[in-house]
Every structure is written in structure tokens, then in C-alpha cells.
PAZAVO-9364 format. One record per atom (N, C-alpha, C): x, y, z; residue in three letters; atom name; chain; residue number from 0. Coordinates in Angstrom, 2 decimals, decimal comma. Layout:
# PAZAVO-9364
c1_c2_c3_r_a_c_k
X_Y_Z_ALA_CA_A_NUM
...
END
This chain:
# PAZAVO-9364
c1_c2_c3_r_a_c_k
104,96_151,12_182,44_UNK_N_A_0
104,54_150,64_181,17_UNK_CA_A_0
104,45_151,77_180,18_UNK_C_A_0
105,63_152,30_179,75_UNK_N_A_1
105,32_153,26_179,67_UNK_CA_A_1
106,14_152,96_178,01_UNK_C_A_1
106,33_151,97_177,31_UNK_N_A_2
106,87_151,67_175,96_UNK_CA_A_2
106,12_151,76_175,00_UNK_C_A_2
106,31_151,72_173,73_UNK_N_A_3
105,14_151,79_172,78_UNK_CA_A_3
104,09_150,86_172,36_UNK_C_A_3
104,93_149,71_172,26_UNK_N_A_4
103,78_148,49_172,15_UNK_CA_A_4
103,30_148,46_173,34_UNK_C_A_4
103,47_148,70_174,63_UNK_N_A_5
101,89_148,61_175,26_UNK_CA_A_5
100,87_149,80_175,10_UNK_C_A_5
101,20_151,04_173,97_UNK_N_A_6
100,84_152,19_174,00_UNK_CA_A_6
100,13_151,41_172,79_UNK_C_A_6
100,82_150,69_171,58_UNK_N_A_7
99,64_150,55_170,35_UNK_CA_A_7
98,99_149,88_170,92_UNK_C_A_7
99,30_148,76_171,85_UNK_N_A_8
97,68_147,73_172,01_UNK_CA_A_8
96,54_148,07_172,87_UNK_C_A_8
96,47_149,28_172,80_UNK_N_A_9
95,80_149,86_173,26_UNK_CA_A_9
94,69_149,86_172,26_UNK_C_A_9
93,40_149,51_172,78_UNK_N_A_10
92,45_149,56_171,97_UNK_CA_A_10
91,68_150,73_171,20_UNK_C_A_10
91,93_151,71_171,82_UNK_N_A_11
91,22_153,09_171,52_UNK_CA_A_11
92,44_153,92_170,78_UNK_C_A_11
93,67_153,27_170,08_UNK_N_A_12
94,59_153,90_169,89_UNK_CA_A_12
94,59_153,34_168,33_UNK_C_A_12
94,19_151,78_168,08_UNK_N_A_13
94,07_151,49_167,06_UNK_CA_A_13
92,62_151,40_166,21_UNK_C_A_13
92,10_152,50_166,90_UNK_N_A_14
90,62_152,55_166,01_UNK_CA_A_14
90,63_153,87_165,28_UNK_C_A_14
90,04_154,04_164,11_UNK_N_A_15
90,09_155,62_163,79_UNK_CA_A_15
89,30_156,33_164,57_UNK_C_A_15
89,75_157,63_164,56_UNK_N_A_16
88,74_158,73_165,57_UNK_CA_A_16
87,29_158,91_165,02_UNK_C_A_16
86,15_158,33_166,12_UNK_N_A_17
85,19_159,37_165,64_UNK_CA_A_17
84,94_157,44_165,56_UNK_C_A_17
84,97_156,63_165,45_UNK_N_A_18
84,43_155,52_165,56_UNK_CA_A_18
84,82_154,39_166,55_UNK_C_A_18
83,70_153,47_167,32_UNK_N_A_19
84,04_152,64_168,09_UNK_CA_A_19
84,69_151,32_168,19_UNK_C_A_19
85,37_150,80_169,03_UNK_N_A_20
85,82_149,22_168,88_UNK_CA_A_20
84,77_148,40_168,01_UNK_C_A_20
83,50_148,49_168,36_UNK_N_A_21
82,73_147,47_167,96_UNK_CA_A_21
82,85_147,58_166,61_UNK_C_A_21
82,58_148,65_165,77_UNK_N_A_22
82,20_148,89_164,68_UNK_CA_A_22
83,28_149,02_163,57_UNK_C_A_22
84,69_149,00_163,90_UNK_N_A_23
85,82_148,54_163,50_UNK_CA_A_23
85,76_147,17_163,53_UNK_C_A_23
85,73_146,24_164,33_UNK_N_A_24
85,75_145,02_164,46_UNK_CA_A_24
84,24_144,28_163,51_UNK_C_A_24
83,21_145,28_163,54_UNK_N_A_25
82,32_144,46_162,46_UNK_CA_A_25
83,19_144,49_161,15_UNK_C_A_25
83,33_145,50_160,39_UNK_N_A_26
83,86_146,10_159,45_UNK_CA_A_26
85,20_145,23_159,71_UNK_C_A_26
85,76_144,81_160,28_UNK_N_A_27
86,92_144,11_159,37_UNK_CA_A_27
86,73_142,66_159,78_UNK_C_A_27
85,28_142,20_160,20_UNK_N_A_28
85,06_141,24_159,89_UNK_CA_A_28
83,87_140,62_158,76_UNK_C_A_28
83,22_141,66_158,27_UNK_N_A_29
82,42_142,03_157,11_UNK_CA_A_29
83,85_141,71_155,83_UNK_C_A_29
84,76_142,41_155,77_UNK_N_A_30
86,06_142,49_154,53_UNK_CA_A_30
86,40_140,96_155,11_UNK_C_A_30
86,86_140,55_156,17_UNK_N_A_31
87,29_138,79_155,84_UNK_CA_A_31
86,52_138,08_155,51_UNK_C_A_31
84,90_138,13_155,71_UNK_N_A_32
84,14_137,30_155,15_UNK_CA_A_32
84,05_137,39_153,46_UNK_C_A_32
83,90_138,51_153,26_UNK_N_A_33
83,60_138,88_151,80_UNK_CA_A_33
84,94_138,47_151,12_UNK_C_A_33
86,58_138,58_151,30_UNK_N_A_34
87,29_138,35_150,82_UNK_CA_A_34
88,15_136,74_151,34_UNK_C_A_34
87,41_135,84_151,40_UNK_N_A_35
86,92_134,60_152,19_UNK_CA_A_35
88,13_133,48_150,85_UNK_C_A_35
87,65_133,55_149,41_UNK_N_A_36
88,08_133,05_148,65_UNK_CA_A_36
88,79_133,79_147,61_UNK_C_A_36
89,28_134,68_148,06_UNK_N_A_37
89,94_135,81_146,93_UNK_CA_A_37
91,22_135,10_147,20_UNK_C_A_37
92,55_135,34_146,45_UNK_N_A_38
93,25_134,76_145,99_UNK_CA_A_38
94,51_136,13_146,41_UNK_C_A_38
95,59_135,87_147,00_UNK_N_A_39
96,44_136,90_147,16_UNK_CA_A_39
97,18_136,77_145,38_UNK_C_A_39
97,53_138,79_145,53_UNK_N_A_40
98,24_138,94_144,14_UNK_CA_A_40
99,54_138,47_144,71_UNK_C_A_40
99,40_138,32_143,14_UNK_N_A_41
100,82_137,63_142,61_UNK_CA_A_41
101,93_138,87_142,54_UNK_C_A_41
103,21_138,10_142,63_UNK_N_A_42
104,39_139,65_142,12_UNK_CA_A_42
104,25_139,93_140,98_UNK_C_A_42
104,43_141,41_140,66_UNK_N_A_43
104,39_141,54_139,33_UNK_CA_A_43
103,56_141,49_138,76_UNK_C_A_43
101,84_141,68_138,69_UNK_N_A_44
100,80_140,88_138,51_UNK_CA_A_44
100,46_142,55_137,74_UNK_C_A_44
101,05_143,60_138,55_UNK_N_A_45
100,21_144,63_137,83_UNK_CA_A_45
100,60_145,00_136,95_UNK_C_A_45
102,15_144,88_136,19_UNK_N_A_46
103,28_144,75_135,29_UNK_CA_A_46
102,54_144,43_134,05_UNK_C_A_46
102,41_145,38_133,13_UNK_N_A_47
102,25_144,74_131,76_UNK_CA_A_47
103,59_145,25_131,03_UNK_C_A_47
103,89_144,15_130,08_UNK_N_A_48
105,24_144,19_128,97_UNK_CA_A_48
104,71_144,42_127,59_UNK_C_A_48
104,79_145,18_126,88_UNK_N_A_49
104,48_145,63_125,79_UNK_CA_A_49
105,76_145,18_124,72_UNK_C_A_49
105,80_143,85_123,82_UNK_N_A_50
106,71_143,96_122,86_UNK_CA_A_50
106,05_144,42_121,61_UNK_C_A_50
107,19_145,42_121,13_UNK_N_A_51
106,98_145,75_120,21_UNK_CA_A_51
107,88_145,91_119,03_UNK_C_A_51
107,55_145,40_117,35_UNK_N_A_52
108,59_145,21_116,82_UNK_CA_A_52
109,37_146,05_115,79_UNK_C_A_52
110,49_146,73_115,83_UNK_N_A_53
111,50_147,73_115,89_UNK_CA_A_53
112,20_147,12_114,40_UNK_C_A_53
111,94_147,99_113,24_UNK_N_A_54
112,27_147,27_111,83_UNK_CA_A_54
113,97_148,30_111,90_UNK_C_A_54
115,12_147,52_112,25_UNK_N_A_55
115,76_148,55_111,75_UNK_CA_A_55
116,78_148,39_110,77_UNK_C_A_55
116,44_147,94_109,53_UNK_N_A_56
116,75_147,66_108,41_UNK_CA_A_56
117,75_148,67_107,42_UNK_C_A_56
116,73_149,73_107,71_UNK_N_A_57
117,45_150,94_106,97_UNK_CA_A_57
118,46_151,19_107,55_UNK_C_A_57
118,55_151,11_109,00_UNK_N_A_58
119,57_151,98_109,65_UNK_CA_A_58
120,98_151,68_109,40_UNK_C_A_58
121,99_152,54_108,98_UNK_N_A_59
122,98_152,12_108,72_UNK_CA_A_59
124,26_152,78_109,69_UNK_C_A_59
125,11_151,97_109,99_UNK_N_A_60
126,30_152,21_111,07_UNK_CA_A_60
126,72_153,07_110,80_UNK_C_A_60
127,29_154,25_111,40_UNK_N_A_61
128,20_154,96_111,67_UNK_CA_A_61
129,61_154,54_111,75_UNK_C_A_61
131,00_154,68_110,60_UNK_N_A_62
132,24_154,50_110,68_UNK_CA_A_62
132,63_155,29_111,91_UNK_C_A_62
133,62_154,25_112,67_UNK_N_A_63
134,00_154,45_113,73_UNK_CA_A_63
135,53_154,63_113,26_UNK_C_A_63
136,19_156,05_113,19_UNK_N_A_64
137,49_155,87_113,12_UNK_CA_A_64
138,92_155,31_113,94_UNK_C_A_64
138,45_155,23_115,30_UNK_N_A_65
138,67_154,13_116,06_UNK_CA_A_65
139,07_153,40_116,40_UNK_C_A_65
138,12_152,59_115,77_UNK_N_A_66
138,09_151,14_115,58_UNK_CA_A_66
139,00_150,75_114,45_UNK_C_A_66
139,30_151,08_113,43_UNK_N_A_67
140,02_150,60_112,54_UNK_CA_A_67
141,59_150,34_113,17_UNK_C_A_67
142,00_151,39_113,83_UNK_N_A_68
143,21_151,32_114,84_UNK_CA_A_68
143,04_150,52_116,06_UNK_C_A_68
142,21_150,21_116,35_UNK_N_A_69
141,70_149,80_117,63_UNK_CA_A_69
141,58_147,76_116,86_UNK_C_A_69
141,38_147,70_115,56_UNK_N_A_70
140,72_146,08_115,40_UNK_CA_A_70
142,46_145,88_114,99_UNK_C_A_70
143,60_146,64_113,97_UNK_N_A_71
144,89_146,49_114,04_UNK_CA_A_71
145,94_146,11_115,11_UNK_C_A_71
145,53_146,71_116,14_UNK_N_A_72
146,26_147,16_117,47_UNK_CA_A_72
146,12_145,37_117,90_UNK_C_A_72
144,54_145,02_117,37_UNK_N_A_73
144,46_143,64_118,29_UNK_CA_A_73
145,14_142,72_117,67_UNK_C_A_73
145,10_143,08_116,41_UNK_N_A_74
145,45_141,80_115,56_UNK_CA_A_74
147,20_141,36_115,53_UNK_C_A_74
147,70_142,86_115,80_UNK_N_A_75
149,34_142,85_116,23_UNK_CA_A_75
149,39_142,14_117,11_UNK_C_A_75
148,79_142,91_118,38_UNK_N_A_76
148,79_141,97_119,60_UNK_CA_A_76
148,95_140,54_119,48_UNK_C_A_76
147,86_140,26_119,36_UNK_N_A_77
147,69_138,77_118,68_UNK_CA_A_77
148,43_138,17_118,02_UNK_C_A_77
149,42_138,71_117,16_UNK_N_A_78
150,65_138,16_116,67_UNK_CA_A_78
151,41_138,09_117,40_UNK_C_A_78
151,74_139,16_118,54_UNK_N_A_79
152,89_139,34_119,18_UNK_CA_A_79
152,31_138,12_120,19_UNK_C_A_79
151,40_138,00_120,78_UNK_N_A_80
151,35_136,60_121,61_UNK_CA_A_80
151,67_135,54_120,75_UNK_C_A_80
151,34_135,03_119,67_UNK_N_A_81
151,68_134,02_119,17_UNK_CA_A_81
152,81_133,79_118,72_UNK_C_A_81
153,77_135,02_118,45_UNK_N_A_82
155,31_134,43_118,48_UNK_CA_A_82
155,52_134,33_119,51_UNK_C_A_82
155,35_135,10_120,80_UNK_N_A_83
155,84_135,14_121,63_UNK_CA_A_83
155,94_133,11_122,35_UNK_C_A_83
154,31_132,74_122,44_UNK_N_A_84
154,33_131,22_122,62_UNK_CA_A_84
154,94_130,51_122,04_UNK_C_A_84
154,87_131,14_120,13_UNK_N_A_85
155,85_129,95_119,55_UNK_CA_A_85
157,49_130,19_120,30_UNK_C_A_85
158,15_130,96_120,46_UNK_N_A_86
159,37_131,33_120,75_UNK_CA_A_86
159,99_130,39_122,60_UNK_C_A_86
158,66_130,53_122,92_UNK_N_A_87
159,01_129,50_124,57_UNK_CA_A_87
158,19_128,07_124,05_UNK_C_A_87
157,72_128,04_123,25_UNK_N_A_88
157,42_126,25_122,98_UNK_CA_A_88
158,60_125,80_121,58_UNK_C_A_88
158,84_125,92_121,17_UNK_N_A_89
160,20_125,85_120,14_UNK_CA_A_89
160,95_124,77_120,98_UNK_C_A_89
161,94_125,64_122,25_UNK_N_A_90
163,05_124,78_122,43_UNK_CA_A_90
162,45_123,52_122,98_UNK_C_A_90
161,24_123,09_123,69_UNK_N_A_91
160,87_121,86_123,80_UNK_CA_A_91
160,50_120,94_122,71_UNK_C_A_91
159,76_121,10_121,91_UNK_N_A_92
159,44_120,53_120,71_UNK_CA_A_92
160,73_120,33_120,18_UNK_C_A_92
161,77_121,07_119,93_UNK_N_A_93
162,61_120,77_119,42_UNK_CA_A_93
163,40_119,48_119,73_UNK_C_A_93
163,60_119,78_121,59_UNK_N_A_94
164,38_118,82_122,40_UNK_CA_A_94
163,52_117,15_122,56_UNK_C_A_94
162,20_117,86_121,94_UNK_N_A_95
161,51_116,35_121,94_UNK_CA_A_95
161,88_115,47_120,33_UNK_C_A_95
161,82_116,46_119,14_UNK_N_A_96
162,21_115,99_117,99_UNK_CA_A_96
163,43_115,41_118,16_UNK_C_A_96
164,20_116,06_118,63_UNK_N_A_97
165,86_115,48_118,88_UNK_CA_A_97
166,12_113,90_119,15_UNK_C_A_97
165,39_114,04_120,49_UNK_N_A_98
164,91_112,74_120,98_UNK_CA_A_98
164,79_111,74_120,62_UNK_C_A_98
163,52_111,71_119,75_UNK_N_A_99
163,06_110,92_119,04_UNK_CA_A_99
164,43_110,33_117,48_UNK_C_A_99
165,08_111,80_116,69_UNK_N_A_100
165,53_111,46_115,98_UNK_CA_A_100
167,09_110,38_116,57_UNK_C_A_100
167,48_111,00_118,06_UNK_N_A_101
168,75_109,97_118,49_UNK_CA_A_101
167,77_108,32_119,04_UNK_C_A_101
166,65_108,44_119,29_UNK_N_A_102
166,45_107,11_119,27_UNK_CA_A_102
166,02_106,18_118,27_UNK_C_A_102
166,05_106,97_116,96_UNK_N_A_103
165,56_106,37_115,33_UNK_CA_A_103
167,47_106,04_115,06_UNK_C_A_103
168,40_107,06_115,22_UNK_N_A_104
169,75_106,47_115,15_UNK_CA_A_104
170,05_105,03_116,24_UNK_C_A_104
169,72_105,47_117,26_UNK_N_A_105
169,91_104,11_118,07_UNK_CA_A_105
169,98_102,99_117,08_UNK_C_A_105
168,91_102,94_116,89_UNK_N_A_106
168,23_101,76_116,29_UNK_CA_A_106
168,52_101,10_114,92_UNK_C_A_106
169,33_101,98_114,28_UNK_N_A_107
169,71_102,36_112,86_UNK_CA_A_107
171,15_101,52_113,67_UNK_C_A_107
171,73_102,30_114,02_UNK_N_A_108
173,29_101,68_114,89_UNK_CA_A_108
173,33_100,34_115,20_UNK_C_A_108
172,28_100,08_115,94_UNK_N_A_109
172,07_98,34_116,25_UNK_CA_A_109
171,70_97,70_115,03_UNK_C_A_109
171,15_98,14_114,19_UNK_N_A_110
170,69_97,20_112,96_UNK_CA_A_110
172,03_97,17_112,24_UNK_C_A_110
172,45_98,02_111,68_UNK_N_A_111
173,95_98,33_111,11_UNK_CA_A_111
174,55_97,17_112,24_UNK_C_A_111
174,88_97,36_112,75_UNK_N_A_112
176,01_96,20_113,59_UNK_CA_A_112
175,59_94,73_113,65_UNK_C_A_112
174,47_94,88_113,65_UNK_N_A_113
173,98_93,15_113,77_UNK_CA_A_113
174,52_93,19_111,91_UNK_C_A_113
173,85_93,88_110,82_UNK_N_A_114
174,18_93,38_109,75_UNK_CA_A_114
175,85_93,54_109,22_UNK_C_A_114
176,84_93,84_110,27_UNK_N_A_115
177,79_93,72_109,48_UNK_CA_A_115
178,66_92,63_110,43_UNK_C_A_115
178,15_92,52_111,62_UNK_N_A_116
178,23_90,80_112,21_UNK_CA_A_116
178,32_89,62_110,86_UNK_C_A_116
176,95_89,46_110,76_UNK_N_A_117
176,44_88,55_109,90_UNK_CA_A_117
177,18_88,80_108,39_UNK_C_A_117
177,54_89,98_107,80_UNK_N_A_118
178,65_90,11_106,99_UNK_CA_A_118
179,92_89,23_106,91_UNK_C_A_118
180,79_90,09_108,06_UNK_N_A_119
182,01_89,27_108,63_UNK_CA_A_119
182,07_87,41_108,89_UNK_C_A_119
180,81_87,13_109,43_UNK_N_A_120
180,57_85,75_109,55_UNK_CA_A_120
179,99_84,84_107,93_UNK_C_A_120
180,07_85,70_107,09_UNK_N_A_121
179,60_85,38_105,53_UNK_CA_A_121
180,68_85,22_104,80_UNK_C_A_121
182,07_86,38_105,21_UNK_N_A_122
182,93_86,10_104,88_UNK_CA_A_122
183,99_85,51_104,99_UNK_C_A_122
184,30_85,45_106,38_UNK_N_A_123
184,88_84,06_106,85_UNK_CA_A_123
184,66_83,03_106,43_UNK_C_A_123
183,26_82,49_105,99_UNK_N_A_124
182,49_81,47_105,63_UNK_CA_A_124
183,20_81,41_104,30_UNK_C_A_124
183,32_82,07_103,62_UNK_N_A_125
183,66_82,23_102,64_UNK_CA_A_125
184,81_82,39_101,92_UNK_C_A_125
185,99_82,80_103,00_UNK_N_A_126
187,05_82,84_102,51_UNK_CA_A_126
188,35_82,16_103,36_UNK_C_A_126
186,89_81,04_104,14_UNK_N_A_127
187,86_79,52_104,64_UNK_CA_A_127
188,30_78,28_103,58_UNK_C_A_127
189,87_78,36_103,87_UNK_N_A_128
190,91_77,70_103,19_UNK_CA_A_128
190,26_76,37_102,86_UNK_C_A_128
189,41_75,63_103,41_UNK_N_A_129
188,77_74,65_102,93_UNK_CA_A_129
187,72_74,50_101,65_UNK_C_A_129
187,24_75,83_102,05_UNK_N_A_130
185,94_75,86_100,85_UNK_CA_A_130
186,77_76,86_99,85_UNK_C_A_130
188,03_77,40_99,65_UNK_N_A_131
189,05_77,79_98,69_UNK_CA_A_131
188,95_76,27_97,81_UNK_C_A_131
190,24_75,42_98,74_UNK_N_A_132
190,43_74,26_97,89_UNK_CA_A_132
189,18_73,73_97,44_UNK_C_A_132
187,89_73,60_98,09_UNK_N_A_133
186,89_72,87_97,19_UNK_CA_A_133
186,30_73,27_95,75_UNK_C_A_133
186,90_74,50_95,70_UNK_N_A_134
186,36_75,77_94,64_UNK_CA_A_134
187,56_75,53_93,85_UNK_C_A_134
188,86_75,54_94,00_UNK_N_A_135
189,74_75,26_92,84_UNK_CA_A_135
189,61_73,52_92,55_UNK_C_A_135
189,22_72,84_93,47_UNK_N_A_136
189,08_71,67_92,59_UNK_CA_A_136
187,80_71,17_91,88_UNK_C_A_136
186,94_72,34_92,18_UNK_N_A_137
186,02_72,18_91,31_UNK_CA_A_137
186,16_72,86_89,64_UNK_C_A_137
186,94_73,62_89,33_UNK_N_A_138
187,50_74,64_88,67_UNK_CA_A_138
188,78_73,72_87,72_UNK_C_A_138
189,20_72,17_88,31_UNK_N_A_139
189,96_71,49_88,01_UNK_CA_A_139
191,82_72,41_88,06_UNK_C_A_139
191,63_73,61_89,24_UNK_N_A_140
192,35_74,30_89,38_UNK_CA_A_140
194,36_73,03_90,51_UNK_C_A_140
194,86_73,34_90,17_UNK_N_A_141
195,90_72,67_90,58_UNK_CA_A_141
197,29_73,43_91,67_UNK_C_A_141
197,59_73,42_92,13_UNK_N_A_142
199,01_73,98_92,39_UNK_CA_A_142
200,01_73,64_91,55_UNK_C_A_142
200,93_74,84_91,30_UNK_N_A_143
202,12_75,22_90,27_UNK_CA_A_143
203,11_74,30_90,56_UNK_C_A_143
203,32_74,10_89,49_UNK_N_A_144
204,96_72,76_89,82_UNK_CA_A_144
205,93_73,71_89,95_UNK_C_A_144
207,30_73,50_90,58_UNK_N_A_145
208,54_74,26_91,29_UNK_CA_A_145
208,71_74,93_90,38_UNK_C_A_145
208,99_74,71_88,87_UNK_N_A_146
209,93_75,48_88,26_UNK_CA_A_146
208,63_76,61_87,22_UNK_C_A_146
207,54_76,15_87,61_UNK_N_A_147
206,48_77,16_86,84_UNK_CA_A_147
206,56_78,40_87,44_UNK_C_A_147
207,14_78,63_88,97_UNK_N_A_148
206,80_80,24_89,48_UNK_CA_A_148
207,78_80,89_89,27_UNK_C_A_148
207,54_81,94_88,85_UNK_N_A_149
208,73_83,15_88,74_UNK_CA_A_149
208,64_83,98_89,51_UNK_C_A_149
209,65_84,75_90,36_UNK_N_A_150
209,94_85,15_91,20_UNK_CA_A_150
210,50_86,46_90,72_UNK_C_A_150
209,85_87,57_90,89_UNK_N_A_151
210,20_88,63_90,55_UNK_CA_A_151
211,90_89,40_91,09_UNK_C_A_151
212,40_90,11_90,40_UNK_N_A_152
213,56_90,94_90,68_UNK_CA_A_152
213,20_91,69_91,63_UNK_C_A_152
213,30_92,08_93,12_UNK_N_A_153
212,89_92,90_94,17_UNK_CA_A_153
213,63_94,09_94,04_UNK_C_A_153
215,04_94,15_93,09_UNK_N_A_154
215,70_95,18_92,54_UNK_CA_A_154
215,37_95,98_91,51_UNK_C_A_154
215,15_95,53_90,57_UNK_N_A_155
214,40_95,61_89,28_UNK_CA_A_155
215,22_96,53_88,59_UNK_C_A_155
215,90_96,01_87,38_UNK_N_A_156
216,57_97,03_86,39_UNK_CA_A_156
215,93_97,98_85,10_UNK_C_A_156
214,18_97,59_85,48_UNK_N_A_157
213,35_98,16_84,56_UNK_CA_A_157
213,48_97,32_83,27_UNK_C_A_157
213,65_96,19_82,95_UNK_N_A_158
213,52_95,56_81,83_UNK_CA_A_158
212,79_94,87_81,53_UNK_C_A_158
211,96_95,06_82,74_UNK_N_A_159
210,78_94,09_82,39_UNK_CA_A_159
209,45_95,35_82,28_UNK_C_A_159
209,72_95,99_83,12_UNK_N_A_160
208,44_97,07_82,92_UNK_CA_A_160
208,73_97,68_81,48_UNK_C_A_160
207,21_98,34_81,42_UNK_N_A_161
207,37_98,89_80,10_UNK_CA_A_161
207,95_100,34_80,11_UNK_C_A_161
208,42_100,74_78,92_UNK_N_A_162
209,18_101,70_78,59_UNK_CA_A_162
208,40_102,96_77,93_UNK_C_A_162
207,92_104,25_78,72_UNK_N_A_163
206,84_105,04_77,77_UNK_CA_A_163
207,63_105,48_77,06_UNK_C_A_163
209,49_105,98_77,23_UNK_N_A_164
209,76_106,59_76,30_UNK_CA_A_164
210,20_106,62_75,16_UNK_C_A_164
209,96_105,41_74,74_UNK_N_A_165
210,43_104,63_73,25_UNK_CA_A_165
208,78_104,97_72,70_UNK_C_A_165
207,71_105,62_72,71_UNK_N_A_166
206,67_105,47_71,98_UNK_CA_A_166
206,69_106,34_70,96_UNK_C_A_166
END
């Protein structure tokens, strides 16, 4: 037995010299009675904080030469990122505008074709041989008797056209 904890519990090892078990054991049962309702400290309890208030009004900054190169440097930077993003977001935006503008033609294309459908079918309508004759006989319009049409010279000796150089 020759370790330390059976060496501290040794009774005559944990008393101070020059006094007995008993009188240790009154004495620290005298301090538990007396400190019976005392209250353990708190952390920090012996800590006092002193604020105090610091006017510094007058004080005026020191120019930092620096910094003037140092707030430029950022602000380049900072440009140079922002072209740089605009320059890789561009070709999408673009390819999305595109987009959009061939599907505004789409649509332009189909309207155009339906309205020149409905054109063509206006004019047909319109320039059927039936609704002709109903229009010249409303007009009290007639067909030419045989000997009213003249039939042009397909040769032509110029005697009928006009002549500029007699002016």
C-alpha cells in the first residue's frame, strides 16, 4: 500500500502540524455551521466595469496617403468585375432577346398570312364574272355591237400614234 491516496487518507497527514484530528474536525465543523446559509460566489462577482465617457469630438483623423490609392484600386476593381459579369451575361440575355423577338415575328408571319388569305378570298369575291355583270348592269353598262370594236394595227405604221416631231 504503498500509493499516494492511501498515503493522503491518512489522518495525521491531513491535519496541520502541531494540531490534533479532533480539533481540526471541530473547526471545520464550527465554519459549516456558521457558513450554513451563505450563498456561493457568483463568476465574476469580484469584477467591477467602470464606463467611462470619452468626448472625442475634437479629435481629428489623420490623412492616410494610402488609402486614397488603396479606395481607387477598389473602385477599378469593381469596375473590372462588373464588366467582366456584364461581358459573360450579354451573350445570354441577348440569345434570350432574340428569342423572344423570332417569336413576336412568328406571330407577325401568321397574322400576315391569315390577312392576306382573307384578302385573296375578298378578291375573288370580287372580281367574280357574275358580280362583274351585275355591276355593269347596274351601271346600265352593255356589250359592244360587232362593228363598234376596233382592232388595232399589230404592225403599226405610226399614224395613229402621236408625232413629237412636228411640235
Amino acid at each position: 500500500m504503498a500509493t499516494l491516496a492511501t498515503f493522503f487518507r491518512r489522518p495525521e497527514v491531513l491535519t496541520a502540524p502541531g494540531t490534533s484530528i479532533a480539533e481540526e474536525r471541530a473547526e471545520r465543523d464550527a465554519r459549516v455551521a456558521a457558513d450554513q446559509f451563505r450563498l456561493r460566489a457568483l463568476p465574476n462577482e469580484s469584477v467591477y466595469l467602470f464606463s467611462k465617457k470619452i468626448d472625442n469630438s475634437r479629435l481629428v483623423r489623420e490623412a492616410d496617403p494610402r488609402a486614397r490609392r488603396e479606395c481607387w484600386s477598389m473602385i477599378g476593381g469593381a469596375c473590372l468585375l462588373i464588366a467582366l459579369l456584364t461581358c459573360t451575361l450579354v451573350p445570354t440575355v441577348a440569345s434570350t432577346l432574340a428569342g423572344y423577338k423570332l417569336e413576336a415575328l412568328k406571330q407577325e408571319q401568321k397574322r400576315l398570312v391569315d390577312e392576306r388569305r382573307i384578302l385573296d378570298l375578298e378578291e375573288a369575291r370580287l372580281l367574280s364574272p357574275s358580280r362583274l355583270e351585275e355591276l355593269a348592269r347596274g351601271q346600265r353598262l352593255i356589250s359592244p355591237a360587232p362593228g363598234q370594236v376596233v382592232h388595232l394595227d399589230p404592225n403599226g405604221d405610226g399614224s395613229v400614234a402621236m408625232n413629237l416631231e412636228h411640235r
